[in-house]
N, C-alpha and C positions, 0 to 999 in steps of 0.2 A: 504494500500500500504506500502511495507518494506521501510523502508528508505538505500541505499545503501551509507556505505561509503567511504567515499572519497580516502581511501586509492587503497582499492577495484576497484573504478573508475580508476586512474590513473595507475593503472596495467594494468587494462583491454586498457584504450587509448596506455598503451606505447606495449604493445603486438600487437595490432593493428597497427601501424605505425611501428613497425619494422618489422614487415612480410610485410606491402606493403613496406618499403625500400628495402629490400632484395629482393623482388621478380622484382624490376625495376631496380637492379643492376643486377642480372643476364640476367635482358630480354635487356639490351644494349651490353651486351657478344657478339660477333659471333667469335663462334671457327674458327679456319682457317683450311684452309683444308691441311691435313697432308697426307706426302708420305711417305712410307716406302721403305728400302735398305736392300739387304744381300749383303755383298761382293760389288762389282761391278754390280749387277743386282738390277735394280731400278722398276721391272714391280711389280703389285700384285698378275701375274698369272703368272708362268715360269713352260714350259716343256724345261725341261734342263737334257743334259747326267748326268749319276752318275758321272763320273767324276768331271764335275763342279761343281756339288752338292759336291763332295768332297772337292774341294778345295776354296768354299763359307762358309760352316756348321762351319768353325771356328773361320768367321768373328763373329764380333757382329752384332745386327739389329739395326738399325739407323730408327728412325723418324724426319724429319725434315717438313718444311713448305716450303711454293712453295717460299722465300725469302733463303733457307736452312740454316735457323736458326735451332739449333736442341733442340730436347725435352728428357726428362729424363723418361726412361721406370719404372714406378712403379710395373709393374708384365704385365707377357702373359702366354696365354699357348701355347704348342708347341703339335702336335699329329703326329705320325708316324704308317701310315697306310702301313703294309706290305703283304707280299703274303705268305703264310702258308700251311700248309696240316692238315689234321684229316684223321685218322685212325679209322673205324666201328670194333669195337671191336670182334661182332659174325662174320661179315666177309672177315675184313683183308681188305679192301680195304681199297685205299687213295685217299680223294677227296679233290681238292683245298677249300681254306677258304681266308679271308680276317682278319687280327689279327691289333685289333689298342692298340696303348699305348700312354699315353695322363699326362700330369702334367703341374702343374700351376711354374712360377719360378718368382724372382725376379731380376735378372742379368740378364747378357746377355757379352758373347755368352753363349750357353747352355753348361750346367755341361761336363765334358769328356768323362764322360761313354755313353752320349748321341749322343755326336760325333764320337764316337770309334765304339759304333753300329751301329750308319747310314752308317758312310766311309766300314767296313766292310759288312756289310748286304744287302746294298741295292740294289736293282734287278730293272729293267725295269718295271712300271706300276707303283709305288707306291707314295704315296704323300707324303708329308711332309707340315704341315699347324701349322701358325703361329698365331692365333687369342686371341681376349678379350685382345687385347695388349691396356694399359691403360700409358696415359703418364701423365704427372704434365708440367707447362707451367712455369715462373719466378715467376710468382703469386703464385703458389698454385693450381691455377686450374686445375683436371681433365679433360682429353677427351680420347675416347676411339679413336685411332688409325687404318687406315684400315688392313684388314689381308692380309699375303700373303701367299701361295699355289704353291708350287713347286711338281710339275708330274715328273718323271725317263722318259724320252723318251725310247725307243728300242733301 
C-alpha cells in the first residue's frame, strides 16, 4: 500500500469542502423573477403598430424585479426579422422571403444604425426579438432575463 502524503491529503480534503461550500451557497440562491421594459410597454409579447415601435426602439431595455429594483444588462441579442423578396434568376420572378439579422450587444439602447433601420424599414408582420438578455445583480451574480418579442401589427 502507497503511503499518501499529507500534503496531498489536505488538498484533496480542502478541494472537497470547497466545492460542497460553493455548491450550498449557490443552492440557497433563488433568482427572482425579472421583468423586462421597452419604452412604456412592460409585456414580453407586444403586437404593436410601427409607429410605437418607432417611438419605443430608442428607449433603453430595462430589467427590473417585481420590487422594480433594477439590474445591469451584461449583453442580449437583438434579431430583426423582416419581409424580403428573391428574385429566380433563369426566371425573373419575385417570390416573398423572410430575411433575419441578429447581433449580440452590450449596451442598451441599440446602436443607431439599428434604430435608423427599424424606424425606416419596418412593415406590418415583422418581429423584432430581444433574447439571451443576461443581467449581473449587486452581487455579481448572473441571471438570464426573460425575452421580449415585438410583432408590427397591420
Amino acid at each position: 500500500m502507497k503511503s499518501i502524503k499529507i500534503p496531498t491529503l489536505l488538498l484533496a480534503v480542502f478541494i472537497t469542502l470547497s466545492g460542497t461550500t460553493a455548491l450550498q451557497a449557490q443552492a440557497k440562491f433563488k433568482p427572482p423573477t425579472l421583468l423586462i421594459s421597452l419604452g412604456d410597454s412592460k409585456d414580453s409579447v407586444l403586437t404593436i403598430s410601427a409607429e410605437k415601435v418607432a417611438s419605443i426602439i430608442n428607449e433603453p431595455l430595462r430589467i427590473t424585479d417585481a420590487k422594480q429594483h433594477p439590474y445591469n444588462i451584461s449583453s442580449y441579442q437583438c434579431m430583426y426579422k423582416r419581409r424580403a423578396v428573391t428574385e429566380d434568376e433563369d426566371t425573373g420572378k419575385v417570390s416573398p422571403i423572410t430575411s433575419i439579422v441578429a447581433e449580440r450587444f452590450t449596451s442598451t439602447p441599440l446602436p443607431e444604425i439599428w434604430r435608423r433601420t427599424i424606424i425606416q424599414q419596418l412593415k406590418p408582420g415583422e418581429e423584432i426579438l430581444f433574447f439571451d438578455i443576461i443581467v449581473k445583480d449587486d452581487k455579481g451574480r448572473l441571471m438570464y432575463a426573460p425575452s421580449l418579442k415585438i410583432t408590427v401589427k397591420p
